[in-house]
C-alpha positions as CSV (number, residue, x, y, z in Angstrom):
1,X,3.5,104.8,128.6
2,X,2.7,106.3,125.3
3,X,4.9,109.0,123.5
4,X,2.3,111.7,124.3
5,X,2.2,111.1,128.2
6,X,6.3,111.0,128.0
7,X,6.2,114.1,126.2
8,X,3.9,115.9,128.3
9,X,6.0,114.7,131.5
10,X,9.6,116.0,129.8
11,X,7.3,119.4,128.9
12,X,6.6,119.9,132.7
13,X,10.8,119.3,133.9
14,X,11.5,121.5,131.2
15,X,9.2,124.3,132.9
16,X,10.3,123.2,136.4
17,X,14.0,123.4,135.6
18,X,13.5,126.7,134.2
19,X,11.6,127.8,137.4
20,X,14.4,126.8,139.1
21,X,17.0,128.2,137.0
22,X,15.3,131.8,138.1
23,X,15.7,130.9,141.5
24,X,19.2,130.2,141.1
25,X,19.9,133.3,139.6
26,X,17.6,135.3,142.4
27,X,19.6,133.5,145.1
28,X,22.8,134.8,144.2
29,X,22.8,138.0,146.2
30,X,22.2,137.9,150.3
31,X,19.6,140.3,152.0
32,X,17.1,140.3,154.0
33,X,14.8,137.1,154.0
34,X,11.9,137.3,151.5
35,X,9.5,134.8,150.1
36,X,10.2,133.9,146.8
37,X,8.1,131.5,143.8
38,X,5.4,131.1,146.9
39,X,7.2,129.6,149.5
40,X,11.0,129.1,148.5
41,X,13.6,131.9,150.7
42,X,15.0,134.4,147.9
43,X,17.9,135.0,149.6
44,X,20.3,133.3,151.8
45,X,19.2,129.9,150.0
46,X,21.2,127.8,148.0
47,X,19.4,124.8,145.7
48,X,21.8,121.2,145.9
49,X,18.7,119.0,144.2
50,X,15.5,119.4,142.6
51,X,13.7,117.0,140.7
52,X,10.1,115.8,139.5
53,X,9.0,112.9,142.3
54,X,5.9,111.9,139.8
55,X,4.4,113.9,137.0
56,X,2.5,116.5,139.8
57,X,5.1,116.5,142.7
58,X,8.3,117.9,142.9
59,X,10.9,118.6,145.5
60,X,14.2,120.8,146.3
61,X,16.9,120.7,148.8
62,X,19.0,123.5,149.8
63,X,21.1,125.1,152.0
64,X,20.0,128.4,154.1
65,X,22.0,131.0,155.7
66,X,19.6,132.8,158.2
67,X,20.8,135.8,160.2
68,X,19.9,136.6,163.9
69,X,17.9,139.5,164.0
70,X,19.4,141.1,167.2
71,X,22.7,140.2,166.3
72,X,22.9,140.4,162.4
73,X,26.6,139.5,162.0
74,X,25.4,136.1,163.7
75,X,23.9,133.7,161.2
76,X,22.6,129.7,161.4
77,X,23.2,127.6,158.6
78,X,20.2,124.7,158.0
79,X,19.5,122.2,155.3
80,X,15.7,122.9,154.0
81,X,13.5,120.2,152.1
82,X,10.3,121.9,150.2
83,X,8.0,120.0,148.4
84,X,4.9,120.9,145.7
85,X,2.3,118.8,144.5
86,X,1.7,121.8,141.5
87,X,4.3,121.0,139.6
88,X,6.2,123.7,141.0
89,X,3.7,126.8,141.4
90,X,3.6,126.7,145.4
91,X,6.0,125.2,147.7
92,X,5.9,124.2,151.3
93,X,9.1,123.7,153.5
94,X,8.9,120.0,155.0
95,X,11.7,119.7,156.8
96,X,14.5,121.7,158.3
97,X,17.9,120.6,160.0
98,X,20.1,123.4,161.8
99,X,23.5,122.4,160.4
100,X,26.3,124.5,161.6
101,X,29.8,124.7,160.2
102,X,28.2,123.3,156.7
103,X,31.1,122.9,154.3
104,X,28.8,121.0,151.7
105,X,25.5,119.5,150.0
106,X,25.7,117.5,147.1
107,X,25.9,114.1,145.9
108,X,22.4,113.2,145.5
109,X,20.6,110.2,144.1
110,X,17.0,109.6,143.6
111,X,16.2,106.0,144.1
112,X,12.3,104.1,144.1
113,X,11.8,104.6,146.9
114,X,13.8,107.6,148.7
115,X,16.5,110.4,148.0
116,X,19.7,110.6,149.8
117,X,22.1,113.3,150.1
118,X,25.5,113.3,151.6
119,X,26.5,116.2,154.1
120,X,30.0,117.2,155.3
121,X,30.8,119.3,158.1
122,X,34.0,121.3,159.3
123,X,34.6,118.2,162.0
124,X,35.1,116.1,159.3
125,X,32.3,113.1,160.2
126,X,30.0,112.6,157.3
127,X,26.2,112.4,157.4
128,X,23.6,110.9,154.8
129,X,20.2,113.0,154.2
130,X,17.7,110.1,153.8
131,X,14.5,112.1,152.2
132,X,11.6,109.5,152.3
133,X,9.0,110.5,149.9
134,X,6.5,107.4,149.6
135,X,4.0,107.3,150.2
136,X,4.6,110.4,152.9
137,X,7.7,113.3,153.0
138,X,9.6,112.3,156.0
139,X,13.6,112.8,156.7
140,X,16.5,112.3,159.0
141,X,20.2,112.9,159.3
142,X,21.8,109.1,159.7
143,X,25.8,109.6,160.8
144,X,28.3,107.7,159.7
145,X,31.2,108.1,161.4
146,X,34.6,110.2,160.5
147,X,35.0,109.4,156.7
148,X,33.3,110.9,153.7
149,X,30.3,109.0,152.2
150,X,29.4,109.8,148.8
151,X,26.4,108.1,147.3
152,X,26.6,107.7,143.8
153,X,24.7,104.8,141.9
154,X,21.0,103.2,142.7
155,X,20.1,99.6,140.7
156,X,17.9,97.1,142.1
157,X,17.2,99.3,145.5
158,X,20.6,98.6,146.0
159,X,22.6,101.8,147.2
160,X,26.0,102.2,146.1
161,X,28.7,104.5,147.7
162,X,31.9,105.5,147.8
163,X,34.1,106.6,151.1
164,X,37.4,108.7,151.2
165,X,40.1,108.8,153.6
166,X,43.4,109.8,153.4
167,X,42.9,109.3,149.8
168,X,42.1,105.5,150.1
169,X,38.6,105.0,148.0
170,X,36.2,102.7,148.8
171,X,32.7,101.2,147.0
172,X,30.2,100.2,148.8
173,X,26.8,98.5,148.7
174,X,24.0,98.8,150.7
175,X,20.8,97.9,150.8
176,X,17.7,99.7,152.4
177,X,18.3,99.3,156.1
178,X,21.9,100.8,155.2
179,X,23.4,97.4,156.3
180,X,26.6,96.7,154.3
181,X,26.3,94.1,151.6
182,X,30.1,94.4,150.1
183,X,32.8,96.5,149.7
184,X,35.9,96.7,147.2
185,X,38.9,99.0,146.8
186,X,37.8,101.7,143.8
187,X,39.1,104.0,142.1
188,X,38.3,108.0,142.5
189,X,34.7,108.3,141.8
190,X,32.0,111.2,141.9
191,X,29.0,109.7,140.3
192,X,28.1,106.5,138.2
193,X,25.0,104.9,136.4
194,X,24.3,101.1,135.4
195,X,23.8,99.9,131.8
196,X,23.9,96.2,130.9
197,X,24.6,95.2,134.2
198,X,27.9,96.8,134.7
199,X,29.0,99.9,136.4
200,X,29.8,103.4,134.4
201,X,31.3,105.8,136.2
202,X,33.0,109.2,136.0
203,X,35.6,110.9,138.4
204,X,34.5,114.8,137.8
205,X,37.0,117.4,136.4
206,X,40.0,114.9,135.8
207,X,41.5,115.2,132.1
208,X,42.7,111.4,131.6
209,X,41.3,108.1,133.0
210,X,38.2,110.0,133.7
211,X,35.9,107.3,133.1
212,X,35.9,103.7,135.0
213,X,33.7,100.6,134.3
214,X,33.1,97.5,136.5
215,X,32.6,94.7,134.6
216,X,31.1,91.5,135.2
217,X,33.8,89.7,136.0
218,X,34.4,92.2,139.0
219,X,37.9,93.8,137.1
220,X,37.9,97.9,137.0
221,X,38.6,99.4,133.1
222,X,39.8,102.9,132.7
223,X,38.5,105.5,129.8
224,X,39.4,108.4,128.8
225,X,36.4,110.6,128.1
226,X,36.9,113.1,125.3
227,X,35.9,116.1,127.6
228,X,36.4,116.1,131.4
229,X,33.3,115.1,133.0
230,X,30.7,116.3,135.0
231,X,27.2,114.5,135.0
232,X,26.8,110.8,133.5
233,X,23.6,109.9,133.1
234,X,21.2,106.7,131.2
235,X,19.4,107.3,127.7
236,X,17.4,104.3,126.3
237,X,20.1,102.9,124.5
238,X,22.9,103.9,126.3
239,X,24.5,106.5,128.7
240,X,25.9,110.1,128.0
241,X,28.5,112.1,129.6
242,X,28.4,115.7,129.6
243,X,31.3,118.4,130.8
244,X,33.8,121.1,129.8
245,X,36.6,121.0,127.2
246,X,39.8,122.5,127.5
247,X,39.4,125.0,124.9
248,X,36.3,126.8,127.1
249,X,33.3,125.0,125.9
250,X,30.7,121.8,126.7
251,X,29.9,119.3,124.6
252,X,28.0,116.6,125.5
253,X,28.5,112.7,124.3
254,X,26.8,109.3,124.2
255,X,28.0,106.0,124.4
256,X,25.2,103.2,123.0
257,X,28.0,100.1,121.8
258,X,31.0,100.6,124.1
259,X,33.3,102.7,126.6
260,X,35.3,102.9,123.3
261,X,33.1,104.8,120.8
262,X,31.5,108.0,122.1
263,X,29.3,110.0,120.0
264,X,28.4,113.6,119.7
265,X,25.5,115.1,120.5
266,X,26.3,118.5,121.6
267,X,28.9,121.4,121.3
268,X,29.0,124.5,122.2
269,X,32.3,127.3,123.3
270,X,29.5,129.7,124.7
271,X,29.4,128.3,127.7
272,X,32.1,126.8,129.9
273,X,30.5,124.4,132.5
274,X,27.7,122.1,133.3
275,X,25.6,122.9,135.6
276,X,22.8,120.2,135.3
277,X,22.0,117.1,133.3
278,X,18.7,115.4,133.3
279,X,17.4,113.0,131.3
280,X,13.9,110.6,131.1
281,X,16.2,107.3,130.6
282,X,14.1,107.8,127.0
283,X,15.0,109.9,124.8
284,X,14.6,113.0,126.3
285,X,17.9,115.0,127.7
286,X,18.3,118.5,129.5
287,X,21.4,120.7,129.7
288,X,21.6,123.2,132.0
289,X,25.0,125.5,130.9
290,X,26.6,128.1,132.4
291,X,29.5,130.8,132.5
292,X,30.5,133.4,135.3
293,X,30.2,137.2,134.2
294,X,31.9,139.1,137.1
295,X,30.5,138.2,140.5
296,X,27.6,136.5,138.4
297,X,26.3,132.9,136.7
298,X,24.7,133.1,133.3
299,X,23.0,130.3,132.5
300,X,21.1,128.5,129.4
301,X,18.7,125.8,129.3
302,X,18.8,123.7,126.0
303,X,16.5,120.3,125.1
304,X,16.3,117.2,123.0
305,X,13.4,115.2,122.8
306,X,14.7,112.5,120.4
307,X,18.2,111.9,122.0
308,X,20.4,114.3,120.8
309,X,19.5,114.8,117.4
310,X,18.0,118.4,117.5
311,X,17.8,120.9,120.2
312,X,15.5,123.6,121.7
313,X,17.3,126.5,123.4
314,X,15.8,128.4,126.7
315,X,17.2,131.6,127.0
């Protein structure tokens, strides 16, 4: 793929993630249902995951709270998948799951072949979304049982997962029929990435030994990150970590030798969390960054094309 076509892909996220960025901010009161960006709810829905499928198609998942109409204290809580082949300009809602009792959304991967998303409800058994999207949009709810799932890391159409209970954590591997390959005692971990054959992985919002790698020789090392994490994700060279510092602000680092030498590419005390990183596995990264104002999120956008080395800022 040439530099051109890569840059006109990164141009079309960075559009989408803006789109959805509005949607965010219109979704953050509750009214009466409406249609919003031709076909998404306005209100009432929240986004967990959106991301590019292929350079036309795109998809979103979300939560939506729908009230009854002849009792309007009553209200049904579903999981919603839209999809768009426009690159975002009309949506069409593919599938819908009535969830009640949803406590949470999040968690998800995109692998080659599917996206999965773990769900958690008040009774405490755990459910995977399994989102098929090639060659056709298909998905179902797969239990699995009284223990939290969380699926963090895709490499070689491998799945790899981690369970909680009673604060005993667990990785797993599995592979596409969601059979069990192996499983090892792990530390506390949110998401994770491969890079030369070894796991990278954060634990999100911890201050020290934030940052865990399992080597080849099947031994778990411990980091500490300069900022406590919230999004790891691959560059060409390397990985990069992004999240909040204790004095109020984001900065954002990459790691292209070892765990041990982190470099900055990004600081800023304007905003005070992360809400999103994307990147190409290039050279292109995007940093979604936010701050609450009263009962409000605002939220900026900024972009590197060549790693890290300049910026463009969405406002």
């Amino acid at each position: 793929m040439n530099m051109d076509k890569i840059g006109y892909i990164a141009n079309q996220r960075i559009v989408f993630f803006i789109t959805i960025m509005m949607v965010l901010i219109g979704c953050s009161h509750e009214k009466s249902d409406s249609v919003f960006m031709d076909g998404i709810p306005q209100s009432g829905f929240t986004i967990d995951y959106a991301c590019f499928l292929n350079q036309d198609s795109a998809i979103i998942i979300g939560r939506h709270k729908e009230y009854i109409d002849s009792v309007p204290t009553q209200y049904c809580n579903s999981v919603e998948v839209y999809v768009s082949n426009d690159r975002g300009i009309k949506w069409s809602l593919n599938s819908k799951f009535t969830f009640n009792e949803l406590m949470h959304s999040g968690n998800t991967i995109k692998t080659n072949t599917e996206i999965l998303t773990s769900l958690f409800s008040q009774t405490g058994d755990a459910y995977l979304l399994n989102t098929k999207y090639n060659p056709g949009y298909s998905a179902k709810l797969l239990s699995t049982g009284e223990m939290r799932y969380l699926p963090i890391a895709v490499n070689n159409n491998l799945l790899y997962l981690t369970i909680s209970k009673e604060n005993e954590f667990t990785l797993l591997t599995m592979d596409s029929t969601f059979r069990v390959l192996n499983h090892l005692t792990s530390p506390h971990l949110s998401q994770a990435v491969f890079w030369e054959d070894e796991l990278y992985a954060i634990r999100r919002y911890a201050i020290n030994n934030n940052m865990f790698v399992y080597d080849k020789n099947g031994q778990w090392h411990s980091h500490t990150c300069p900022v406590n994490p919230s999004f790891i994700a691959e560059l060409k060279d390397g990985i990069c970590i992004a999240g909040s510092i204790q004095s109020d602000g984001v900065e954002l680092y990459s790691f292209t030798q070892s765990a041990q030498n982190p470099k900055l590419l990004y600081s800023t005390n304007d905003y005070t969390f992360v809400k999103d990183l994307v990147t190409d596995k290039l050279n292109t990264v995007v940093l979604v960054l936010g701050y609450k104002t009263g009962i409000f999120m605002s939220y900026k956008l900024i972009v590197s094309n060549n790693s890290g080395k300049d910026w463009v800022v969405f406002h």
